[in-house]
N, C-alpha and C positions, 0 to 999 in steps of 0.2 A: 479782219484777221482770218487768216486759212489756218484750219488745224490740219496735222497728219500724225496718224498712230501704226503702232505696228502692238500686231496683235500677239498672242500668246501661251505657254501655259502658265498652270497656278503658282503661286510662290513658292510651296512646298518644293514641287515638281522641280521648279527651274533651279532652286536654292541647293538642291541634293546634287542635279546635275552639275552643275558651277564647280561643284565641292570636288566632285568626281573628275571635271576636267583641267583641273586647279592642282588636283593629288598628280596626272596622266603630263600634265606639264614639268612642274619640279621635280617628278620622276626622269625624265630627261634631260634638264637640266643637270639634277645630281649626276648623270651618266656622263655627261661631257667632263663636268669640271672633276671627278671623278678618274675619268680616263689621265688625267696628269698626272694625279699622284701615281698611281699605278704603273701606267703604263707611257712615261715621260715623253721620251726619245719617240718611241709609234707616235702618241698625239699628238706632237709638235709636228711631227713630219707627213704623217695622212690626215689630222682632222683641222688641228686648230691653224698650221702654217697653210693650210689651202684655203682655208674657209676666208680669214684676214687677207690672205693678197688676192682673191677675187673683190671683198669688198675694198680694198683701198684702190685694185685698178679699175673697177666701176666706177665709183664715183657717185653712183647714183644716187646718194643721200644731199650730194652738191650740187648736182643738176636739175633735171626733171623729176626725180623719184622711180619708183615703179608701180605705179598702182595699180592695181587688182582690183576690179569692182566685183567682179564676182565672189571673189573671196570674203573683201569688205561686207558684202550684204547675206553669202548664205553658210560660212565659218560658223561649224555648229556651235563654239561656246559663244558667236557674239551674238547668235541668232535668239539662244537660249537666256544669254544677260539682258537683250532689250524686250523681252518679253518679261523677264524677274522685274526691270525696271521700269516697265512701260512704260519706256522711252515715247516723248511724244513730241512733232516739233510746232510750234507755233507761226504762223509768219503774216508780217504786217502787209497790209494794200501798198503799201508805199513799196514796198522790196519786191512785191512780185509784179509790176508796175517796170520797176528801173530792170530788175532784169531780163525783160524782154528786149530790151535796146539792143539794139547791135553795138559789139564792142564792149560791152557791158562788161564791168569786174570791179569786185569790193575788197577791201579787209573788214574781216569778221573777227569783230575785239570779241571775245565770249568772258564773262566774270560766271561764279567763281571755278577756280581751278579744279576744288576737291580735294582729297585723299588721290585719288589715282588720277583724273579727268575722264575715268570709266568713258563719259560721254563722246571725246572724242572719235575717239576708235568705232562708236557704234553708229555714229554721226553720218560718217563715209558712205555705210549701205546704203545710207536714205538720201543722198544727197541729191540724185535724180526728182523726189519729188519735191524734194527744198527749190533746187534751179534746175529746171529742164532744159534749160541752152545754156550753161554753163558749167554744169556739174562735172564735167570732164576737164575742165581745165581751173579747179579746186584743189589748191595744197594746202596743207596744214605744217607750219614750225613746230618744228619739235628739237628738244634738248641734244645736243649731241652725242654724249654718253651714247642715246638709247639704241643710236647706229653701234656700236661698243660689245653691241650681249648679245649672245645669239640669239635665235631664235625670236628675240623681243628686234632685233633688229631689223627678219624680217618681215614680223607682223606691222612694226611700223612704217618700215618701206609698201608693202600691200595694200595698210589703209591709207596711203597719200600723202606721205610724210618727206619732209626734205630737212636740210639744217636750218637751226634757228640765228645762222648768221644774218649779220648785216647786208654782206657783198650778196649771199643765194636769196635771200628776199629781195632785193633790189634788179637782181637781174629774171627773178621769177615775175616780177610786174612789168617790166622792161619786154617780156616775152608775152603778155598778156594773160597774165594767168591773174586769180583771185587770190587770197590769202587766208587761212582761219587762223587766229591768233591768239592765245591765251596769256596776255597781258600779265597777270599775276606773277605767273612762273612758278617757281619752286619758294616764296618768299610764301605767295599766299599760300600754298598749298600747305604750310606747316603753320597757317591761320586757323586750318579747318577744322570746327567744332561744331558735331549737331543743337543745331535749333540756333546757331546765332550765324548771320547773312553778314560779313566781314571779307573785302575786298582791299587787293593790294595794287594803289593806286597814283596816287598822289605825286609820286616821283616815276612814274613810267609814261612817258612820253615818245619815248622812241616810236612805237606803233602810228602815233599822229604824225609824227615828224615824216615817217615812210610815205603816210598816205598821201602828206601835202608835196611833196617832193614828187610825186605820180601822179597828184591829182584823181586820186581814187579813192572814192566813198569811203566812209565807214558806217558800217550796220551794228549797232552797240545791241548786244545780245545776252541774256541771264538764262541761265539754269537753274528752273526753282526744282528743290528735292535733291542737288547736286551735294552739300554739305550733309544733309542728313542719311546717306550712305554706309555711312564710317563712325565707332566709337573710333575717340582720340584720347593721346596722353598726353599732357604737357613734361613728362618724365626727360631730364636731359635737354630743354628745351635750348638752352643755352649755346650747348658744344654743339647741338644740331644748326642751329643760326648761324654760328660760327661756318659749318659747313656750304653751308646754303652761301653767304658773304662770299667766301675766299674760293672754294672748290665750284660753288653751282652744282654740290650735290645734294638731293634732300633725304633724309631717311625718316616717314611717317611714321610714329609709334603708332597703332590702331588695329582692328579687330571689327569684324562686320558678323553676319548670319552663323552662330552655334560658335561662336569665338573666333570664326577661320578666319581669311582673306575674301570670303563670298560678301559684297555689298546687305546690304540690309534691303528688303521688299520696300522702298519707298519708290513713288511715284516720281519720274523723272521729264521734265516739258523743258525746254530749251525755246523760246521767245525770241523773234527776231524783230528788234525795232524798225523803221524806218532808216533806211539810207541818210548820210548826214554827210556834206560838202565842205571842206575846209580849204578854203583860197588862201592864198599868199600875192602880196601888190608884184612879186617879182616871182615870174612861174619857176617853182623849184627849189624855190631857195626862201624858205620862211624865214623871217627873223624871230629873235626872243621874243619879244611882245606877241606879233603874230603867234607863233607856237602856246605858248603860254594863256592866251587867249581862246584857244580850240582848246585846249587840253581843260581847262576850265570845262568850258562848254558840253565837252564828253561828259565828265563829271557830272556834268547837271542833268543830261539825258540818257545816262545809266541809271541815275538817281528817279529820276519820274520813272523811266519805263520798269522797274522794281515796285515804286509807290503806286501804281494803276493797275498793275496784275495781281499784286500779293494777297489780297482778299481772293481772287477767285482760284487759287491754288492753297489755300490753309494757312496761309503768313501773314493773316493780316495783323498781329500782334506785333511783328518780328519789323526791324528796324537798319535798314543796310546803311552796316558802316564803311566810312571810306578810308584807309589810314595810307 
């Protein structure tokens, strides 16, 4: 295993800043959505109706993306979040091995989701020392709403972000690109409870189904410290499921550092297993059994690579469920 960290200030320090950049953003926010009630007619016609038809005739959430390394890696609150969370990334002999290949390209199943998946977004900066021939042609699926909001729209276009359709996965591997995938979605994310490792799995097979259909790896990958970020509420949990089912939208009740939206000072490592191969007798076309059979298989090699690192990150009590 290769570790790589990024270094820091203290939790104090970085916890205040967060706050402060946290107040400096939904202060802008409020300013936009703000501008409607007030002043209607102006913000439909110079903010909000230019802003939406540049992004619908780009396109860019359904293509390639846009990404920004620069930005991704020295954007002072994410600079300042992966030093609060010192972020750290793990990676096994077997991944940095395959990705030296030419032609080389994975999907990265990462569990669990989180409260926000904070880690994503901070992911991106470091991705040159994750893959150094390949870091550039790395996207990350993301929800579609998130193209929807400003400003979050184009932080996520920045850090590497495309839709989490079908048809823009499909054609983003077809173009040789890799994939970082957050399998869970918004099902697990409204799982997430500090101190219990609870994965939303068992029914998501789509990501295997992608990879076998391309015939491209998967690198099964945990986030330890990723759920302990966030108090959670099960308040309402109900009409929120409901949401998350029919709309695919999630609203976390939760509370991090001084009551805010600022994560909590925990230690955050991201572990990259070993690359894993899923054949089909007919290239592209897996059947049920076939399918069903890897997706078993993931199961069982998220499950070890969880059970072989949790002692050396403070979990050795803690027990990942799969539901």
């Amino acid at each position: 295993m290769v570790t790589y960290t990024h270094s820091g200030a203290t939790a104090t320090t970085s916890a205040a800043a967060l706050v402060v950049a946290n107040t400096i953003l939904a202060t802008i926010v409020t300013v936009f959505v703000g501008s409607i009630y007030f002043y209607p007619r102006q913000a439909l016609l110079y903010v909000w109706g230019p802003y939406y038809a540049i992004g619908f005739l780009s396109k860019w959430s359904t293509r390639d993306g846009l990404q920004w390394h620069w930005f991704a890696l020295n954007f002072p609150m994410f600079a300042i979040l992966r030093a609060h969370i010192r972020l750290t990334l793990e990676v096994s002999n077997e991944f940095k091995v395959s990705e030296k290949k030419e032609g080389a390209k994975f999907i990265f199943a990462i569990f669990p989701h989180g409260v926000g998946s904070d880690f994503r977004v901070l992911l991106q900066g470091m991705l040159p020392s994750l893959a150094p021939n390949i870091h550039a042609k790395i996207r990350s699926l993301a929800a579609s709403v998130l193209f929807l909001i400003p400003l979050v729209r184009e932080i996520t276009l920045f850090t590497g972000c495309i839709d989490a359709s079908r048809s823009v996965a499909n054609r983003a591997l077809k173009n040789g690109r890799s994939l970082i995938i957050l399998p869970g979605g918004e099902a697990e994310q409204l799982l997430t409870k500090r101190g219990v490792e609870k994965i939303y799995l068992k029914s998501r097979k789509g990501f295997i189904k992608l990879a076998m259909r391309h015939g491209v790896p998967v690198v099964p990958c945990y986030v330890f410290g990723s759920n302990d970020l966030f108090h959670t509420s099960d308040f309402m949990q109900g009409p929120r499921q409901w949401l998350v089912k029919n709309l695919g939208v999630c609203i976390p009740m939760t509370w991090g550092y001084w009551g805010t939206l600022c994560p909590l000072p925990v230690k955050n490592t991201i572990v990259f297993g070993a690359p894993v191969d899923y054949f089909c007798e007919v290239k592209g076309e897996p059947t049920d059994e076939e399918l069903n059979k890897a997706h078993s298989d993931f199961c069982d090699k998220i499950k070890n690579l969880f059970d072989v690192k949790k002692g050396g990150y403070g979990m050795g009590d803690r027990e990942l469920i799969i539901v």
